[in-house]
N, C-alpha and C positions, 0 to 999 in steps of 0.2 A: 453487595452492590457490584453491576460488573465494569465498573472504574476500577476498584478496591480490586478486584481478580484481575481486571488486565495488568498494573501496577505489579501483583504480585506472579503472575504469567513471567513479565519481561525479567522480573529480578530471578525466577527461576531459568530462564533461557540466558540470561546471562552470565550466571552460576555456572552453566551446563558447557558454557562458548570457551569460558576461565580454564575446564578440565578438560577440554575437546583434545586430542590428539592422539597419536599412534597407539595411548595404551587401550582405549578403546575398541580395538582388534583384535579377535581373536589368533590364536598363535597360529603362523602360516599362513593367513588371512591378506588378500593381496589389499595393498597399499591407495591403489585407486578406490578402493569404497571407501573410503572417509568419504568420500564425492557425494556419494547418497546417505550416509550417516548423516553428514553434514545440514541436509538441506530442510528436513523436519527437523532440527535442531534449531537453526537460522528462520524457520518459520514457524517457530512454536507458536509463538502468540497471536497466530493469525485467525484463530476461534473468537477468540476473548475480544481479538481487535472488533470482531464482527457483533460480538454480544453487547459491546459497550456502546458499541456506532448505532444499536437501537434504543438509545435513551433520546438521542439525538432526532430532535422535531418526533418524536416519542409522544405518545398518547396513553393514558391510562381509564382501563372501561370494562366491565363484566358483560357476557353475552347473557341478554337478560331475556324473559319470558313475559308477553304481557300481559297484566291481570294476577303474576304470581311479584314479582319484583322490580325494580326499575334501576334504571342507571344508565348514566351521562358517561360524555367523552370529555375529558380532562386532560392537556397537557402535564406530561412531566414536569416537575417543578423548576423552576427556571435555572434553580444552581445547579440542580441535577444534569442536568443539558450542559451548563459551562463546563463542569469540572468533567462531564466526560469528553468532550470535544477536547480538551485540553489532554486529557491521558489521549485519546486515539490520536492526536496529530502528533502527540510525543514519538510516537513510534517510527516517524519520518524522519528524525532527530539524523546528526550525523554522528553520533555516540552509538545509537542502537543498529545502524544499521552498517558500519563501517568495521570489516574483518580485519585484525590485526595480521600482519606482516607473518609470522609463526604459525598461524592459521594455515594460510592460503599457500605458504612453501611446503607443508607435506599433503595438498592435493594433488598426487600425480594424476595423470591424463587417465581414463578410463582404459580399462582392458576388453577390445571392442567382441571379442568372442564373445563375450560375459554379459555384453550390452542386454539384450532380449532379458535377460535374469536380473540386473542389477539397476538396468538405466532407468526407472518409475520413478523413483524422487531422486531426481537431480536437476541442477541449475545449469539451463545451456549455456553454452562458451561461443562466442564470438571471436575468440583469441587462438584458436584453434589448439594445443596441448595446455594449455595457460589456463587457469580457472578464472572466472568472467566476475569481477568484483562488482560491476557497473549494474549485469544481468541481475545478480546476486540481489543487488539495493534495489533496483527496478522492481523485481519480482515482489518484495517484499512490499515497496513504495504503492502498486498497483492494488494490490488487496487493502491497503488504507484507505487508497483514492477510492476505489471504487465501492467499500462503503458506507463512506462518509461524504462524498460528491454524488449520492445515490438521487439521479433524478426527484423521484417521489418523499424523500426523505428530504433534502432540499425544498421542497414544493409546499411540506407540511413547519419548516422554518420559517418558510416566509407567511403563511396562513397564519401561523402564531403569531410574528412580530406585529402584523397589520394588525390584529385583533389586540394585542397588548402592546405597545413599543418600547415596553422593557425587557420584552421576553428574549432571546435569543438571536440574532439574524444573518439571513446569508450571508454579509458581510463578515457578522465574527466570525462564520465558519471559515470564510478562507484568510481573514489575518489568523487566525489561528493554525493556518497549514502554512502561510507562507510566512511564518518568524519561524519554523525549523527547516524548511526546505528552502530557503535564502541567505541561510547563517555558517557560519563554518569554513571549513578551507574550498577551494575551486577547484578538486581535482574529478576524475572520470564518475565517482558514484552519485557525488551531488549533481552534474550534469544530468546525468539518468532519473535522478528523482524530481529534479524538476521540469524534464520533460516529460517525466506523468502527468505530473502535475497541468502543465499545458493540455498534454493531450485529454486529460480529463476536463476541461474546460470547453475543449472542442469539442466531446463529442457533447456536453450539454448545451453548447450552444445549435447543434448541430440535430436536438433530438426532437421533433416535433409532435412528439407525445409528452414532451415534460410543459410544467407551467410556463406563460410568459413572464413569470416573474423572475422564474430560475434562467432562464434563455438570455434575460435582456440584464442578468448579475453575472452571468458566465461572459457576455461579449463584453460589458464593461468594465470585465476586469483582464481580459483581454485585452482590449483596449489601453487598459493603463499600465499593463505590464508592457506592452509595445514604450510607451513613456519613459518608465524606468529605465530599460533594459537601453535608450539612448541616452543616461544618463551616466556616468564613470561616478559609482559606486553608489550608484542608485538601489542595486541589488546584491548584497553584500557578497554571497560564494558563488558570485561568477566571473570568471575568466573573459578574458576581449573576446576568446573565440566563442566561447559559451553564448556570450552577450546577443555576437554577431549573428550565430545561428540561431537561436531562440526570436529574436527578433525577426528575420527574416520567415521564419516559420510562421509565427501569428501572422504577419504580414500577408503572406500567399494566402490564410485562411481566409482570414477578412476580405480578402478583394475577392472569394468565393469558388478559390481552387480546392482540389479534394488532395490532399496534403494527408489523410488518415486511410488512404485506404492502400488495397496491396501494393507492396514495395517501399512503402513510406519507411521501411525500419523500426520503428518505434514499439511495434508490439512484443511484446516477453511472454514465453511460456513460462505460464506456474503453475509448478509441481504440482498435481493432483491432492495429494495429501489423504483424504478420504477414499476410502473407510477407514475406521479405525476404530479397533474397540474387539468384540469378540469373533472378526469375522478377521480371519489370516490371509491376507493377499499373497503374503509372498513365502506361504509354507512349503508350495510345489518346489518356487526356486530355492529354500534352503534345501530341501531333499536332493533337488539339481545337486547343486553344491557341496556335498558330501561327497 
């Protein structure tokens, strides 16, 4: 079941986070690559996250032949859908995605000669020598959002619920993402994951190839998070300033300003990741390296 693998995905990336440091190195090995060790470590479960987010408004169907066999399209079973929307929104958690203190002090800042050879899996820094905690969570946050707030995957939620009204629906999908990206303390990472969060909201309300169904759930709940977010502890890990800016951001969207596009800030690169497997990206630069 890929619930039961991403579960067991995160417990090994967590494992992996427990043992993370300097001894990891080879001997004379500069100190700044933890930086890219780090980042396939921190995004290990970002396969599994994607494999699970397909059970989610999920279909199950044979490509059949006609005149040799037959077969229907059948939703996934309804628990099947909860319990993995529940594992993939976990992964926004501030437990999963918050680097301990020990961690992030022996990130020193890149050695930029080395960049062209080393810099492929790292996490940008906004902080300039400083490793980016915020970017880190974002990066992480955005591959959730993005595919679990997956237009057409949303669009086959709501297909389902109308069709059955016990089955699944947009709405549980995103209480489901906003009791771990609303919970916890108020500092810079949770800011950053829920302004994915927003901004994944925007750009479905924003996308005129997705369902109206998915479009007029994204702006309403936009809408209601504008609500909250004028409430003092309407939204539990936010900050006045958090509040103030998040608000004001749906705000400018709703009255129809382009608040997502170049310059907004909001967007994270993340790490490539792929390939991986039997094909060595980076055998030339360990050869460099020698």
């Amino acid at each position: 079941e890929p619930r039961d693998e991403l579960t067991e995905g995160m417990a090994v990336r967590n494992l992996a986070l427990e043992n993370f440091g300097a001894r990891v190195l080879l001997s004379g090995q500069a100190q700044s690559d933890l930086r890219t060790i780090l980042a396939p470590i921190y995004l290990y479960h970002r396969y599994q996250t994607l494999a699970a987010a397909k059970l989610v408004g999920g279909y199950q169907f044979d490509y059949a032949l006609h005149g040799k066999d037959s077969s229907i399209m059948a939703p996934v079973a309804d628990e099947r859908q909860r319990a993995a929307t529940a594992a993939v929104a976990a992964t926004l958690s501030e437990d999963a995605l918050t680097l301990p203190s020990d961690i992030t002090a022996l990130l020193l800042p890149p050695m930029y000669a080395r960049e062209p050879i080393m810099g492929r899996e790292r996490i940008d820094s906004r902080l300039g020598v400083a490793f980016d905690t915020a970017q880190a969570a974002a990066a992480a946050a955005r591959i959730t959002l993005g595919a679990l707030l997956n237009a057409e995957r949303l669009g086959r939620v709501a297909q389902q619920h109308a069709n059955n009204a016990d089955m699944l629906s947009v709405a549980n999908v995103l209480d489901a993402i906003e009791s771990e990206v609303f919970v916890g303390s108020a500092g810079p990472e949770r800011h950053a994951v829920q302004s994915q969060y927003v901004r994944q909201l925007m750009y479905l309300d924003n996308d005129g190839n997705a369902a109206l169904s998915v479009r007029s759930a994204a702006r309403y709940r936009l809408s209601a998070l504008i609500d909250r977010l004028g409430r003092r502890g309407g939204l539990g890990a936010t900050s006045a300033e958090t509040r103030g800016w998040l608000k004001h951001w749906i705000q400018a969207h709703l009255e129809g300003n382009d608040v997502l596009g170049e310059g907004s800030g909001i967007d994270v690169e993340i790490p490539p990741g792929s390939p991986i497997g039997d094909t060595c990206w980076h055998c030339d630069s360990a050869q460099l390296l020698q």
